[in-house]
C-alpha positions as protocol buffer text, in pm:
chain_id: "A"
residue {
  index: 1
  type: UNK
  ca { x: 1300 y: 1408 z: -2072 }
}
residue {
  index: 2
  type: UNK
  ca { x: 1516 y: 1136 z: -1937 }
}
residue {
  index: 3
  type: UNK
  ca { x: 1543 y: 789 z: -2170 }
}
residue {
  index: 4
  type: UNK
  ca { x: 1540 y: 456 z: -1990 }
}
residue {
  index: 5
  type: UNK
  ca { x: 1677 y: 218 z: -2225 }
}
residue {
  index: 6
  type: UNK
  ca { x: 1844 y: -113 z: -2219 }
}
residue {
  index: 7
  type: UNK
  ca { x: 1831 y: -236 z: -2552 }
}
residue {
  index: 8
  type: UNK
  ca { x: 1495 y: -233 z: -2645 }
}
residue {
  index: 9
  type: UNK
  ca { x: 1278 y: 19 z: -2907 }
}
residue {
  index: 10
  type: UNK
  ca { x: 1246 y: 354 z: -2708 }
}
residue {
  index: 11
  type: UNK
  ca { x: 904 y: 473 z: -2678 }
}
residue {
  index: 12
  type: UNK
  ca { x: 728 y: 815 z: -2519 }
}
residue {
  index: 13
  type: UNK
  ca { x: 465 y: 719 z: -2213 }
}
residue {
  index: 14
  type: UNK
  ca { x: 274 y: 1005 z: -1987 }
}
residue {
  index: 15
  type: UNK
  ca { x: 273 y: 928 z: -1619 }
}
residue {
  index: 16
  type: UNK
  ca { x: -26 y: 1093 z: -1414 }
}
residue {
  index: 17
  type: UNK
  ca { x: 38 y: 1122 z: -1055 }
}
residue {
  index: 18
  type: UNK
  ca { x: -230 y: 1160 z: -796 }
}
residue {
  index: 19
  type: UNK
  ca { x: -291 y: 1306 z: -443 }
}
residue {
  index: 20
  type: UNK
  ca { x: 39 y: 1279 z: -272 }
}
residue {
  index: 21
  type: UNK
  ca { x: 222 y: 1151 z: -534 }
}
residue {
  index: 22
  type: UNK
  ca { x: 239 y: 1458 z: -737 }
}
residue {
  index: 23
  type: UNK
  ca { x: 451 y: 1617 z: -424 }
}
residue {
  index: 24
  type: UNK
  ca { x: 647 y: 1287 z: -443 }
}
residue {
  index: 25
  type: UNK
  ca { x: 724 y: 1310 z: -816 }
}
residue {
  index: 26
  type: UNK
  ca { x: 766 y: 1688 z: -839 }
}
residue {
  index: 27
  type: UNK
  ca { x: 475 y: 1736 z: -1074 }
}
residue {
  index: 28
  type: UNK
  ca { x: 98 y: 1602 z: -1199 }
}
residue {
  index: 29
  type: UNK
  ca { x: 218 y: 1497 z: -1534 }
}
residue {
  index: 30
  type: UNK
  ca { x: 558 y: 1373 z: -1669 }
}
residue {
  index: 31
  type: UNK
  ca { x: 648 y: 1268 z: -2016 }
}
residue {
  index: 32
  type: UNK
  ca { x: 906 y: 962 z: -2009 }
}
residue {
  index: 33
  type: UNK
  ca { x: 1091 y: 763 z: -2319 }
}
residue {
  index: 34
  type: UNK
  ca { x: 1128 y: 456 z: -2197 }
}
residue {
  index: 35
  type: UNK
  ca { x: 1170 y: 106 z: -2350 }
}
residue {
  index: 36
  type: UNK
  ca { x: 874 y: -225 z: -2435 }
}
residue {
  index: 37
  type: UNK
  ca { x: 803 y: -319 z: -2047 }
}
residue {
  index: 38
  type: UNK
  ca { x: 553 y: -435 z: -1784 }
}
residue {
  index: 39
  type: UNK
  ca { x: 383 y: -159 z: -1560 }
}
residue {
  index: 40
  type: UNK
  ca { x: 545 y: -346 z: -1303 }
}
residue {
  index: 41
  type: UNK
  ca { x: 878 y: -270 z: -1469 }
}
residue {
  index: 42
  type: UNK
  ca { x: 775 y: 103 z: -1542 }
}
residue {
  index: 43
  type: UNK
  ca { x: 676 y: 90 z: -1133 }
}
residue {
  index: 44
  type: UNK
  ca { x: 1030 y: 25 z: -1048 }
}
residue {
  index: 45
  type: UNK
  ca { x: 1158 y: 277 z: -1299 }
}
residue {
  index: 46
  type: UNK
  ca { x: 958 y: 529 z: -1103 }
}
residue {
  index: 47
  type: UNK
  ca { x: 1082 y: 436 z: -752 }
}
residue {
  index: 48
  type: UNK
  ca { x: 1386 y: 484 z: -925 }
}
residue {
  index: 49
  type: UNK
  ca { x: 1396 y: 803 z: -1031 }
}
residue {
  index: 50
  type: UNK
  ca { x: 1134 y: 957 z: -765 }
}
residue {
  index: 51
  type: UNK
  ca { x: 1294 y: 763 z: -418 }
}
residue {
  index: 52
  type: UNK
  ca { x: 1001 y: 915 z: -223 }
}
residue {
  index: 53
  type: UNK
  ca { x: 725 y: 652 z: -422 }
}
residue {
  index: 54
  type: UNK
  ca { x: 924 y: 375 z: -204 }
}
residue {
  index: 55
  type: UNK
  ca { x: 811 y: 454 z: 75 }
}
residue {
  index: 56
  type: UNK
  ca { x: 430 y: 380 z: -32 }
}
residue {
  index: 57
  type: UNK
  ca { x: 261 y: 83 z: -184 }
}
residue {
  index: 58
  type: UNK
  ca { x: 160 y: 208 z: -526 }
}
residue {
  index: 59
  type: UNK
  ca { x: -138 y: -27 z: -503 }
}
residue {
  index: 60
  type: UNK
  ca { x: -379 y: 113 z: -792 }
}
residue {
  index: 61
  type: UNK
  ca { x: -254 y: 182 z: -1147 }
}
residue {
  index: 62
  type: UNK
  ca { x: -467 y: 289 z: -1463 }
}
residue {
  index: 63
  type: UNK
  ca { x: -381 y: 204 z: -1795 }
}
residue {
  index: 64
  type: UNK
  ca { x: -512 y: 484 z: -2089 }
}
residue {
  index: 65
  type: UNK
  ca { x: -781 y: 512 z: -1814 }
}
residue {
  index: 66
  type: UNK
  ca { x: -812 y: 134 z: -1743 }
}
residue {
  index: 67
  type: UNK
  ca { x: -737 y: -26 z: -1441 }
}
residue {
  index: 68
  type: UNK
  ca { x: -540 y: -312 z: -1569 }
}
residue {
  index: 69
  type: UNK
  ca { x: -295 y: -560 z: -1458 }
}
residue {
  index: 70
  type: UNK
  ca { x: 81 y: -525 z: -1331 }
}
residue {
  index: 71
  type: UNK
  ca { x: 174 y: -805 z: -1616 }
}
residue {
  index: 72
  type: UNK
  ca { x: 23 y: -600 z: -1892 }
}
residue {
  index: 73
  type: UNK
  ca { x: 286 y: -415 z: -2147 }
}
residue {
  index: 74
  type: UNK
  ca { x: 270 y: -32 z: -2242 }
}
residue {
  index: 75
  type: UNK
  ca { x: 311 y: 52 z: -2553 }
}
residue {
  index: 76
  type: UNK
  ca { x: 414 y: 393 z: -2691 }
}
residue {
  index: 77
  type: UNK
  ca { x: 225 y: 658 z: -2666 }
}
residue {
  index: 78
  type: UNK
  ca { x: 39 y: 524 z: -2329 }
}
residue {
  index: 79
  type: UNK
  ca { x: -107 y: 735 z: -2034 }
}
residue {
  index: 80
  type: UNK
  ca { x: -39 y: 608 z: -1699 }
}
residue {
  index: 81
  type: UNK
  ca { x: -215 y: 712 z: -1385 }
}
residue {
  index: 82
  type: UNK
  ca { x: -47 y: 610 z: -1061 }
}
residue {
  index: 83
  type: UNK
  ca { x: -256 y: 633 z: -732 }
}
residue {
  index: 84
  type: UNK
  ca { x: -196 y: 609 z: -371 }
}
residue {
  index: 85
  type: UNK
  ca { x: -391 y: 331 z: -162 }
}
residue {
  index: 86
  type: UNK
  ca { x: -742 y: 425 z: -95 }
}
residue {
  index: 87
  type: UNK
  ca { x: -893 y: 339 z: 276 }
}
residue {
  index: 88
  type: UNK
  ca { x: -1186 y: 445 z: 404 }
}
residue {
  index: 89
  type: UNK
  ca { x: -1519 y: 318 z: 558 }
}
């Protein structure tokens, strides 16, 4: 497991991946320590490490199973599930 810290408490989170994300990330699940941030923050984190999530709009993110907002902090211990746009008719 790979820490992202820059000076803050570290703290464990679960990332979920969904439809073609998981063959962007490399997996369904992954377990990250990571410091006190934004999803927007954890976002760029994941671009980061998985260069492939760049090329897509990550438009809908769930929060322990809520869809919440981009401004909204994780705290340890939270699941989040990252999905690709949806379109459809």
């Amino acid at each position: 497991m790979q820490g992202y810290h820059i000076g803050g408490k570290q703290m464990k989170v679960h990332i979920k991946y969904y439809a073609k994300y998981v063959e962007y990330a490399g997996a369904k699940i992954e377990d990250l320590e990571v410091e006190r941030m934004s999803i927007s923050d954890l976002l760029e984190v994941l671009k980061d490490r998985h260069p492939r999530l760049k090329e897509e709009k990550m438009s809908i993110v769930a929060l322990n199973g809520r869809f919440g907002n981009e401004k909204t902090l994780i705290s340890d211990g939270d699941t989040i599930s990252v999905f690709p746009p949806v379109s459809g008719g």
